[in-house]
MILUM-633002 format. One record per residue (C-alpha): residue in one letter; residue number from 1; x, y, z. Coordinates in steps of 0.2 Angstrom, whole numbers, padded with zeros to 4 digits, always signed. Example, Ala and Ser with C-alpha at 12.3 -4.5 7.8 and 13.67 -1.06 7.14 Angstrom:
2
<kolti code="A" pos="1" c1="+0062" c2="-0022" c3="+0039"/>
<kolti code="S" pos="2" c1="+0068" c2="-0005" c3="+0036"/>
END
This chain:
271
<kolti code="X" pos="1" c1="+0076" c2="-0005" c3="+0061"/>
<kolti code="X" pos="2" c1="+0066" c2="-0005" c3="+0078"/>
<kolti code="X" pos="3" c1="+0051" c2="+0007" c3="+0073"/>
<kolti code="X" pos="4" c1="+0037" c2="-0003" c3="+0065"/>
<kolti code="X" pos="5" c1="+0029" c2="+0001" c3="+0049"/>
<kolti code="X" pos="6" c1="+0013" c2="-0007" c3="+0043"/>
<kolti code="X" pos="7" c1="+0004" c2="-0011" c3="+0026"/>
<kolti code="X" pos="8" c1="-0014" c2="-0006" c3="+0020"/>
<kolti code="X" pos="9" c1="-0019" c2="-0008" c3="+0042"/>
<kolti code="X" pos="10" c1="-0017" c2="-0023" c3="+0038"/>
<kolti code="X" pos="11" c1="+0002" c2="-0031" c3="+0041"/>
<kolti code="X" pos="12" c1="+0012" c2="-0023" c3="+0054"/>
<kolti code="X" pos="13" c1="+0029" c2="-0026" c3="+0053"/>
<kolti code="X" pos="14" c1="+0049" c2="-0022" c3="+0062"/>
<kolti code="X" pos="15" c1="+0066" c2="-0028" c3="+0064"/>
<kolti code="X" pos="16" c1="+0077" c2="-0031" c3="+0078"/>
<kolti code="X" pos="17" c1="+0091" c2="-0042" c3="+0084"/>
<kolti code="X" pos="18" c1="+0089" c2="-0048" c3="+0064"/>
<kolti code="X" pos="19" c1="+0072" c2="-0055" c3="+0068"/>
<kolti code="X" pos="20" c1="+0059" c2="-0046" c3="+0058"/>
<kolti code="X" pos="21" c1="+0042" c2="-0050" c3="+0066"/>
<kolti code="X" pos="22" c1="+0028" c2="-0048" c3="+0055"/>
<kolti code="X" pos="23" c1="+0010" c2="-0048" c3="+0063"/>
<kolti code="X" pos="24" c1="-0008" c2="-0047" c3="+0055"/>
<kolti code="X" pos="25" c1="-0018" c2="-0033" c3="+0063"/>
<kolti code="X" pos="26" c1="-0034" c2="-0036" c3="+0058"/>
<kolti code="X" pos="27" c1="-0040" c2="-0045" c3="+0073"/>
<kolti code="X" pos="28" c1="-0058" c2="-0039" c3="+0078"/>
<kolti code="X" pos="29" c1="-0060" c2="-0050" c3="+0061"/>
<kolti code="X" pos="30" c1="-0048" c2="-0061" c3="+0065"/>
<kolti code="X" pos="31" c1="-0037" c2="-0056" c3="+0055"/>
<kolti code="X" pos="32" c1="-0046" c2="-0063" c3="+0040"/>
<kolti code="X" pos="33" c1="-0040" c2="-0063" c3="+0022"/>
<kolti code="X" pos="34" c1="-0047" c2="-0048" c3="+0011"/>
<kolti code="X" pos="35" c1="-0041" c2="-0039" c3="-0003"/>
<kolti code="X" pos="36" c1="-0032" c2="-0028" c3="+0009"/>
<kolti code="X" pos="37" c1="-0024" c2="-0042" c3="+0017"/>
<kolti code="X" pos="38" c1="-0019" c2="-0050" c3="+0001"/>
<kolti code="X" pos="39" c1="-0008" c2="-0034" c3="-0003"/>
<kolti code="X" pos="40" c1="-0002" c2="-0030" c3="+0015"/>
<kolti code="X" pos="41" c1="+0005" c2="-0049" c3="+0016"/>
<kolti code="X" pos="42" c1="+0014" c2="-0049" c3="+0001"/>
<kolti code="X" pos="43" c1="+0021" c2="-0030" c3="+0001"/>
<kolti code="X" pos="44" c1="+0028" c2="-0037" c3="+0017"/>
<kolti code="X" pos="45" c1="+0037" c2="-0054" c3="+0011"/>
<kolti code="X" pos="46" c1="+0043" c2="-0041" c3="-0003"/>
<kolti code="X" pos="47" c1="+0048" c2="-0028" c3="+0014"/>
<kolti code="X" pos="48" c1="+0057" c2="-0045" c3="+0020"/>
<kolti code="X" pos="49" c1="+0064" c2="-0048" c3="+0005"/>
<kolti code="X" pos="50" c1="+0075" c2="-0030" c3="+0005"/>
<kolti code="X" pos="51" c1="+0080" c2="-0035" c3="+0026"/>
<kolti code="X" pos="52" c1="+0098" c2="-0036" c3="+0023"/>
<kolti code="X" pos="53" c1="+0100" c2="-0038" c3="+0040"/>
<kolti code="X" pos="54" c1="+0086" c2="-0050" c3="+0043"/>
<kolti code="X" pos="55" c1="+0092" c2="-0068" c3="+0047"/>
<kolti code="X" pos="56" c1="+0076" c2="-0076" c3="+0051"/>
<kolti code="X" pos="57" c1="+0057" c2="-0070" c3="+0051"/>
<kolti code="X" pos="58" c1="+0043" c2="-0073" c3="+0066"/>
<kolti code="X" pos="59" c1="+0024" c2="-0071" c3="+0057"/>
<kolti code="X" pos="60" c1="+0009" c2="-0072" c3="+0069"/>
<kolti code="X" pos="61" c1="-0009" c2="-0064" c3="+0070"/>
<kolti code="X" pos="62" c1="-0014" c2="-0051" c3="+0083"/>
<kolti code="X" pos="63" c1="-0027" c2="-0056" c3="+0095"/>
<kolti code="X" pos="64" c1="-0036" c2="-0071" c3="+0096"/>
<kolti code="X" pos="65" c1="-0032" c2="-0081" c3="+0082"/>
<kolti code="X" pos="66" c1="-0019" c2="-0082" c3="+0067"/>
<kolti code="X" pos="67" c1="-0029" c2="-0083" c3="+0054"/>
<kolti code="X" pos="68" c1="-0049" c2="-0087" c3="+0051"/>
<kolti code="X" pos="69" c1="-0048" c2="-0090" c3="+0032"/>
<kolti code="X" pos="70" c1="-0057" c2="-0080" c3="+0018"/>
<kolti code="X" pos="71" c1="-0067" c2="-0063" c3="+0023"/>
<kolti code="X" pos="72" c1="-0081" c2="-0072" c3="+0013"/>
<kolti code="X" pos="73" c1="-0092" c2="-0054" c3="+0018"/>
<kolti code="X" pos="74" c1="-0078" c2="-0042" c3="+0009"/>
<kolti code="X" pos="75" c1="-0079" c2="-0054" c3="-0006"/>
<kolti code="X" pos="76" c1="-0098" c2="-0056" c3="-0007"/>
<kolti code="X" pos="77" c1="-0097" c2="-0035" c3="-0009"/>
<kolti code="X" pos="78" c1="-0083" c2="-0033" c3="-0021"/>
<kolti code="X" pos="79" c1="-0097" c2="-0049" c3="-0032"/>
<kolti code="X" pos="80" c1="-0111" c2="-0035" c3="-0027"/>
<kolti code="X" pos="81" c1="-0103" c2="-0021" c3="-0034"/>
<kolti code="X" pos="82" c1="-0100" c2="-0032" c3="-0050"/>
<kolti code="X" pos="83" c1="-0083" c2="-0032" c3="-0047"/>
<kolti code="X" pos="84" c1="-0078" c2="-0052" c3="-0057"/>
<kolti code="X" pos="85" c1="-0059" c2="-0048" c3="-0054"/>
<kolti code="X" pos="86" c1="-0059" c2="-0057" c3="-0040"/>
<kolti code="X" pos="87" c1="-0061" c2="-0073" c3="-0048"/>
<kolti code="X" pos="88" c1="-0048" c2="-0071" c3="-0062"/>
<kolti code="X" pos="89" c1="-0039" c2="-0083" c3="-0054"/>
<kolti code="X" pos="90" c1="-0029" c2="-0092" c3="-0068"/>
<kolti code="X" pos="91" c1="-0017" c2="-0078" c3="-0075"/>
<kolti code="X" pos="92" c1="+0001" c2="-0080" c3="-0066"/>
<kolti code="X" pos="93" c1="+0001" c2="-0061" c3="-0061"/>
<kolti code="X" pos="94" c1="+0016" c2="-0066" c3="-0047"/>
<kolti code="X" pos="95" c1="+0030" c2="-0077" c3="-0054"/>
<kolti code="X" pos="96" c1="+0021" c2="-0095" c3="-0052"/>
<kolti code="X" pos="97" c1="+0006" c2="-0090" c3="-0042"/>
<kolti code="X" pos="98" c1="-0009" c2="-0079" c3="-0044"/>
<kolti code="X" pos="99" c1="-0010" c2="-0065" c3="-0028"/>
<kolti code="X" pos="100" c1="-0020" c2="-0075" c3="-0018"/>
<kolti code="X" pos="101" c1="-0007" c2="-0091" c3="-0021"/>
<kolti code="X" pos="102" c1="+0007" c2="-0078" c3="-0018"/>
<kolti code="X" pos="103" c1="+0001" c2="-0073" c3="-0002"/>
<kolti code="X" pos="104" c1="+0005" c2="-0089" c3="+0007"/>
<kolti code="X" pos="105" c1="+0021" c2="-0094" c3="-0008"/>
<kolti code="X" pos="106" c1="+0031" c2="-0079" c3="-0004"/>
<kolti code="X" pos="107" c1="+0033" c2="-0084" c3="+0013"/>
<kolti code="X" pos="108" c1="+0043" c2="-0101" c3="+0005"/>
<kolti code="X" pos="109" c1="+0054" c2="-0090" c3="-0006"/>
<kolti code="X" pos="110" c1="+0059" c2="-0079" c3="+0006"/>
<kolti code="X" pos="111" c1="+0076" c2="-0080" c3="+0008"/>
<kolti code="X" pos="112" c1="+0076" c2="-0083" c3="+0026"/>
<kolti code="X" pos="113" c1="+0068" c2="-0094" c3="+0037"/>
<kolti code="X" pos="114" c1="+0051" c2="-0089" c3="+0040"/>
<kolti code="X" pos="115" c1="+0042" c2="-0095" c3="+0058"/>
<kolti code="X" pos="116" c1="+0021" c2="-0096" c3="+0060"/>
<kolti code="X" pos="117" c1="+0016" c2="-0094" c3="+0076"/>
<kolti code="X" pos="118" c1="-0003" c2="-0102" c3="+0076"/>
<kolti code="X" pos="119" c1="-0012" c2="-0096" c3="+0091"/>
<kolti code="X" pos="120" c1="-0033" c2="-0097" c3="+0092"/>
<kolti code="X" pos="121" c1="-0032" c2="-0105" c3="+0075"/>
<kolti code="X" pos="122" c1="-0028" c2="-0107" c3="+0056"/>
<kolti code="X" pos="123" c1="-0041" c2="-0110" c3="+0043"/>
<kolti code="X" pos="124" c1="-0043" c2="-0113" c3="+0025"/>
<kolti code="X" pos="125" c1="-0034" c2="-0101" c3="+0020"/>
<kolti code="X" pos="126" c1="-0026" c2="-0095" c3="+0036"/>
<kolti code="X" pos="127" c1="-0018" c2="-0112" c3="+0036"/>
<kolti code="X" pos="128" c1="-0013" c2="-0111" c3="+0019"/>
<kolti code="X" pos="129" c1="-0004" c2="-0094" c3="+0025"/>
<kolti code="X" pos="130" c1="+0005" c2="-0103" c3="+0036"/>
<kolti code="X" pos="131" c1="+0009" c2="-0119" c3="+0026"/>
<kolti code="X" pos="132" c1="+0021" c2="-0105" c3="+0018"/>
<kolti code="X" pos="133" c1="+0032" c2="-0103" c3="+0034"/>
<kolti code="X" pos="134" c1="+0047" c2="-0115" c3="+0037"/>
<kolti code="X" pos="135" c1="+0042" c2="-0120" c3="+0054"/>
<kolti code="X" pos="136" c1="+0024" c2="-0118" c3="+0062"/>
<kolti code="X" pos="137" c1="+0022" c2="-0118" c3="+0081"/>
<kolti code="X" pos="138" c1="+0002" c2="-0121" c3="+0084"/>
<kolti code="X" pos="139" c1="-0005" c2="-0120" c3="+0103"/>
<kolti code="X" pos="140" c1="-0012" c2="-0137" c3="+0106"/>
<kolti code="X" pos="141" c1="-0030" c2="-0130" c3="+0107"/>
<kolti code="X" pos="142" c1="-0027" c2="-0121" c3="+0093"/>
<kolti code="X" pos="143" c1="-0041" c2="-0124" c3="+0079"/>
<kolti code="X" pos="144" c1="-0033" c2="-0131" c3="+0061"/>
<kolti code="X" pos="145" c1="-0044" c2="-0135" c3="+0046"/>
<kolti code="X" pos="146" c1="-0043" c2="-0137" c3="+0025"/>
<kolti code="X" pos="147" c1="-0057" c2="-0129" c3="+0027"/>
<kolti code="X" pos="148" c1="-0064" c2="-0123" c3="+0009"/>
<kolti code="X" pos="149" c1="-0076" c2="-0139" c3="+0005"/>
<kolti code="X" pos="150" c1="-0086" c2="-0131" c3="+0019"/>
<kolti code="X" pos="151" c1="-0089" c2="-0116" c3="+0008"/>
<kolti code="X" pos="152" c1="-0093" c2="-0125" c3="-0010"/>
<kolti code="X" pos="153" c1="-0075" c2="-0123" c3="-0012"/>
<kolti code="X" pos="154" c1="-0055" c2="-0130" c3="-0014"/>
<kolti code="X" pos="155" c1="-0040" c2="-0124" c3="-0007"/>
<kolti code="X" pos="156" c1="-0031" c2="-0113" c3="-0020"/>
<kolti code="X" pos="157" c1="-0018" c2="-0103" c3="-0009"/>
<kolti code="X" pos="158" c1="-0004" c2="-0113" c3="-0014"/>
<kolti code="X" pos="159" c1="-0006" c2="-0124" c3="+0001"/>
<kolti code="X" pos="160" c1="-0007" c2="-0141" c3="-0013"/>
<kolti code="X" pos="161" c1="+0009" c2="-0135" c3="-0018"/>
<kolti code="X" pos="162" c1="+0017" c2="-0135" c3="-0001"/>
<kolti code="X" pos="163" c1="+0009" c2="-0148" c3="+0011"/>
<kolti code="X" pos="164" c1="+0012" c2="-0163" c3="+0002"/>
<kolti code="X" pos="165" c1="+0028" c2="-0167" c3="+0008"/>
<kolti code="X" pos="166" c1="+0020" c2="-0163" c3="+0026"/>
<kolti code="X" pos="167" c1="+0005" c2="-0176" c3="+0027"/>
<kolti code="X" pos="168" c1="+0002" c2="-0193" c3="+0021"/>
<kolti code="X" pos="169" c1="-0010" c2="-0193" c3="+0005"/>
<kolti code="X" pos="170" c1="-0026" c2="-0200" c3="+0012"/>
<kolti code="X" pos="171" c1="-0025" c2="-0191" c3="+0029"/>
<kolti code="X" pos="172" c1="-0024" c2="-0175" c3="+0017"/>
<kolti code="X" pos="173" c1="-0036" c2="-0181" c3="+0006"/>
<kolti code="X" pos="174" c1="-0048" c2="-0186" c3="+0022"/>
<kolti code="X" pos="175" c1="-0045" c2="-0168" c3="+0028"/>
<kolti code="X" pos="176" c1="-0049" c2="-0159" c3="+0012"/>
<kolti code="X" pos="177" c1="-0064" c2="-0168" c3="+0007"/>
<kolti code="X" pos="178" c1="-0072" c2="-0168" c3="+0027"/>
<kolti code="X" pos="179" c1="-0067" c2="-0148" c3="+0031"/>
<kolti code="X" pos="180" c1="-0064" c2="-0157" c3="+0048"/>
<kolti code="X" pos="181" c1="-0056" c2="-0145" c3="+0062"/>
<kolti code="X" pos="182" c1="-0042" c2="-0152" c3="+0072"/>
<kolti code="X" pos="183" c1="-0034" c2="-0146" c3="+0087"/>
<kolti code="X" pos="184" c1="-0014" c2="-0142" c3="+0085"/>
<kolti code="X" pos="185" c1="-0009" c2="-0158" c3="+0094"/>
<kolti code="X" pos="186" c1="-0018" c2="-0169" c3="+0082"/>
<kolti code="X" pos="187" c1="-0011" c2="-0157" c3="+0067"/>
<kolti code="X" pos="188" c1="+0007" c2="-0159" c3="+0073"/>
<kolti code="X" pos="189" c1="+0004" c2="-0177" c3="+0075"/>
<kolti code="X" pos="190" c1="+0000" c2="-0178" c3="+0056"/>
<kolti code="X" pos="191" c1="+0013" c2="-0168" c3="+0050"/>
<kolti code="X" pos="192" c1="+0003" c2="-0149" c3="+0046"/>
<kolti code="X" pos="193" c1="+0010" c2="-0143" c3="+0062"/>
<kolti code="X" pos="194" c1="+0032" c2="-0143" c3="+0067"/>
<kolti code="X" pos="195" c1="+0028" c2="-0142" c3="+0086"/>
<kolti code="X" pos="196" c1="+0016" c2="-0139" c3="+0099"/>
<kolti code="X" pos="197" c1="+0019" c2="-0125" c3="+0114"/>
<kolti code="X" pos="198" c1="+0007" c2="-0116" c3="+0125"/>
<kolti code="X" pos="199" c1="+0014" c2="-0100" c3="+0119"/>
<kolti code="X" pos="200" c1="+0017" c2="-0101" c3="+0100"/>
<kolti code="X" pos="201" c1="+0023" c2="-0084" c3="+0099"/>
<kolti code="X" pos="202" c1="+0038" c2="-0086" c3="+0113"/>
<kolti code="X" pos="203" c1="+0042" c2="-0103" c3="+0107"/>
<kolti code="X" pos="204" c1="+0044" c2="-0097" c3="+0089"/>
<kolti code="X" pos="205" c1="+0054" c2="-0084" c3="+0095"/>
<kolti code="X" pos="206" c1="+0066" c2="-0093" c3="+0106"/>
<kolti code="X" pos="207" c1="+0068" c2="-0104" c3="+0089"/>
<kolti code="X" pos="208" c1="+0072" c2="-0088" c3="+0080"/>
<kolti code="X" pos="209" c1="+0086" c2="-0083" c3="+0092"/>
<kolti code="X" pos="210" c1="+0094" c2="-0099" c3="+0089"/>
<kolti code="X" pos="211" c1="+0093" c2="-0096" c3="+0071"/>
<kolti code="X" pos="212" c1="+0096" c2="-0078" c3="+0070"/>
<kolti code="X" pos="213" c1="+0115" c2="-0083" c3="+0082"/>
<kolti code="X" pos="214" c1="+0120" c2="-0095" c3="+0066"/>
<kolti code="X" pos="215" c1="+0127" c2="-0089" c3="+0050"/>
<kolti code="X" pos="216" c1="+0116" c2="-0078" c3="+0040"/>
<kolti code="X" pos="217" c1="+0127" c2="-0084" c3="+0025"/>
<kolti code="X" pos="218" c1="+0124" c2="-0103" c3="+0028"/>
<kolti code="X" pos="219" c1="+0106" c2="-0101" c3="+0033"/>
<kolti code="X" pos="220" c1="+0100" c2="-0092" c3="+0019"/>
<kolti code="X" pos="221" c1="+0110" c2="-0105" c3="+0007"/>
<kolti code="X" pos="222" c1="+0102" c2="-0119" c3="+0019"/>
<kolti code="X" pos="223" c1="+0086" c2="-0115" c3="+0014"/>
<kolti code="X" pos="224" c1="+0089" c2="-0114" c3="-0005"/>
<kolti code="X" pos="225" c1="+0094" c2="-0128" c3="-0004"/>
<kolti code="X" pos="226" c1="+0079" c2="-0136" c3="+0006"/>
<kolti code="X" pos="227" c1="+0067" c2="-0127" c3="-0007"/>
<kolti code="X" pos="228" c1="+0077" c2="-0137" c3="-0019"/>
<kolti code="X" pos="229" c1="+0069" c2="-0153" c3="-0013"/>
<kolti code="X" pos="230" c1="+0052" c2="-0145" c3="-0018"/>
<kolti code="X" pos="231" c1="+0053" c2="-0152" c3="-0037"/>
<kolti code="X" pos="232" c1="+0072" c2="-0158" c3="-0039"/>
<kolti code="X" pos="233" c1="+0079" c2="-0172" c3="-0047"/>
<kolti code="X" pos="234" c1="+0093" c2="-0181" c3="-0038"/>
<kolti code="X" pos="235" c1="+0103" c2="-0175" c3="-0049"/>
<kolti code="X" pos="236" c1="+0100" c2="-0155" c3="-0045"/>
<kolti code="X" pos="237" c1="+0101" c2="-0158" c3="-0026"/>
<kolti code="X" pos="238" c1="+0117" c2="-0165" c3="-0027"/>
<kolti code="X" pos="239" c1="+0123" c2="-0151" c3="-0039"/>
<kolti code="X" pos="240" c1="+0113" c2="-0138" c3="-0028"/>
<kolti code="X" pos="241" c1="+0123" c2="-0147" c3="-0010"/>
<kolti code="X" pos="242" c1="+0138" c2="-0141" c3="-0020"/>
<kolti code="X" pos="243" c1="+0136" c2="-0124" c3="-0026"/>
<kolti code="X" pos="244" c1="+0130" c2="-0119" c3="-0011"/>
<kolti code="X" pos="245" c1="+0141" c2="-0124" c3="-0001"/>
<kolti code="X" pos="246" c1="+0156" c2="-0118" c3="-0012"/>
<kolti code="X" pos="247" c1="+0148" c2="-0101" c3="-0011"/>
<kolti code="X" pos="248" c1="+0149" c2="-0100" c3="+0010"/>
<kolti code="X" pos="249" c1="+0166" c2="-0111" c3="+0010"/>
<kolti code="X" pos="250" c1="+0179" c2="-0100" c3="+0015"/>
<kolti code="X" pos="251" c1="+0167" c2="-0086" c3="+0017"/>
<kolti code="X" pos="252" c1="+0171" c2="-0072" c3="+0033"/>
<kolti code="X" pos="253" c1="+0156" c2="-0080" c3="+0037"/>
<kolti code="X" pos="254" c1="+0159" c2="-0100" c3="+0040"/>
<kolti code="X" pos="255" c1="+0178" c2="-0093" c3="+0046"/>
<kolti code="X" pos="256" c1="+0170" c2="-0083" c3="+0058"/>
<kolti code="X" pos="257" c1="+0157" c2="-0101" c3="+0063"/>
<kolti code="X" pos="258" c1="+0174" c2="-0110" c3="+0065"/>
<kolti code="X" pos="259" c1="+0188" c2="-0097" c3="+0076"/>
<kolti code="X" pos="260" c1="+0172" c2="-0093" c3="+0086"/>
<kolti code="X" pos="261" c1="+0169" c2="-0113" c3="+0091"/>
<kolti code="X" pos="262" c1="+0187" c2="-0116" c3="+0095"/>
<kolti code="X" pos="263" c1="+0188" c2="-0100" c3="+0106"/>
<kolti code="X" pos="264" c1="+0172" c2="-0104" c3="+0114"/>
<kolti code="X" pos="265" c1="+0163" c2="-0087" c3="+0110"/>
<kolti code="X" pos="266" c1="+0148" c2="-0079" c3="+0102"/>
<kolti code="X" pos="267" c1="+0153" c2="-0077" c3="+0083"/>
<kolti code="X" pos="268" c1="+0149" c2="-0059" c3="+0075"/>
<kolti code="X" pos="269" c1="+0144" c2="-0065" c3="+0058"/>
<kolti code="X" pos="270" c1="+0144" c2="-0051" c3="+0044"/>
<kolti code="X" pos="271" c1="+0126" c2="-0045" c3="+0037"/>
END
């Protein structure tokens, strides 16, 4: 797939040489989280999710900035028009997360690698969007914050769940209860951001070649495994480590990893 298809004007997204960009389009509201949005970035983990072909996934925002948080003006008009379904929070509508939580979760249980590219900025919730991604690449101007105390609120994207293997507890308690903005370089310092680069976007895709060259079979495997890490015993890493790597060893796949290091050529994995 080299066309591009898009979601509610919201999520445009395409596949080629199995990387599947995916880009928010909102960006004269800088590409800020509505109900729309919601939708558009889950319907396209889901559209991820049935990309045989893709290997590894780029996600970025259009424009100046990745993400600015919550449209706080959409939701004030859906409260308006007496609309209280927006804060039916509690019922687990997708799998373990509500759709607000499943918005920046789906990105961790896609089954490839998924790569944030965090230009302008990524705020409250923005950042929680890209707390989902594998990898982030920030600009080091780039502007980071938990940002929800600011608005009378937590964080409740599923960004708890995620970052706390990422930061040291005080530091993400100090940034929760302060709403303080950081620039990417301090971020990557404390752990929210992988790396730095003046172009996130091309840095996140030169890191998407090098995975999208590697086997898809081991790579999607890999990162099963990884997610086991989330909330696994020593015990069920070690039986995952096994399982999975029974299920690429001797595959056309890892063959194909091993004859094409020995004869010094590019592999042609299978999809």
């Amino acid at each position: 797939m080299t066309q591009t298809e898009i979601f509610h004007d919201r999520v445009a997204v395409s596949l080629s040489d199995h990387i599947a960009c995916i880009e928010m389009i909102r960006e004269d509201k800088l590409n800020a989280l509505d109900p729309a949005m919601f939708d558009a970035l889950i319907e396209a983990a889901e559209w991820l999710g049935g990309q045989t072909e893709a290997r590894v996934a780029v996600l970025t925002g259009r424009g100046r900035m990745f993400c600015a948080g919550l449209d706080f003006g959409s939701f004030a008009a859906m409260a308006g028009d007496g609309d209280t379904g927006a804060t039916a929070l509690e019922p687990r509508t997708h799998g373990l997360c509500n759709k607000p939580q499943y918005a920046g979760y789906a990105w961790h249980e896609a089954p490839v690698p998924v790569i944030a590219a965090i230009q302008g900025g990524a705020l409250g919730g923005g950042l929680q969007i890209a707390l989902g991604a594998d990898i982030r690449i920030a600009a080091p101007d780039a502007k980071i914050a938990i940002a929800e105390t600011q608005w009378g609120l937590v964080p409740d994207m599923s960004g708890c769940a995620l970052v706390r293997r990422l930061v040291r507890d005080d530091v993400l308690r100090r940034l929760t209860y302060t709403a303080e903005r950081i620039d990417g370089t301090e971020a990557q310092t404390l752990g929210l951001v992988t790396e730095i680069h003046p172009d996130p976007t091309e840095r996140a895709m030169e890191i998407a070649r090098q995975i999208a060259g590697r086997s898809p079979s081991a790579i999607r495997a890999g990162k099963t495994l990884l997610n086991t890490l989330d909330d696994g015993s020593a015990a069920d890493i070690l039986v995952a480590e096994s399982r999975l790597q029974e299920s690429v060893m001797g595959g056309p796949n890892q063959v194909e990893a091993v004859m094409a290091n020995l004869e010094k050529r590019t592999p042609v994995f299978r999809d």
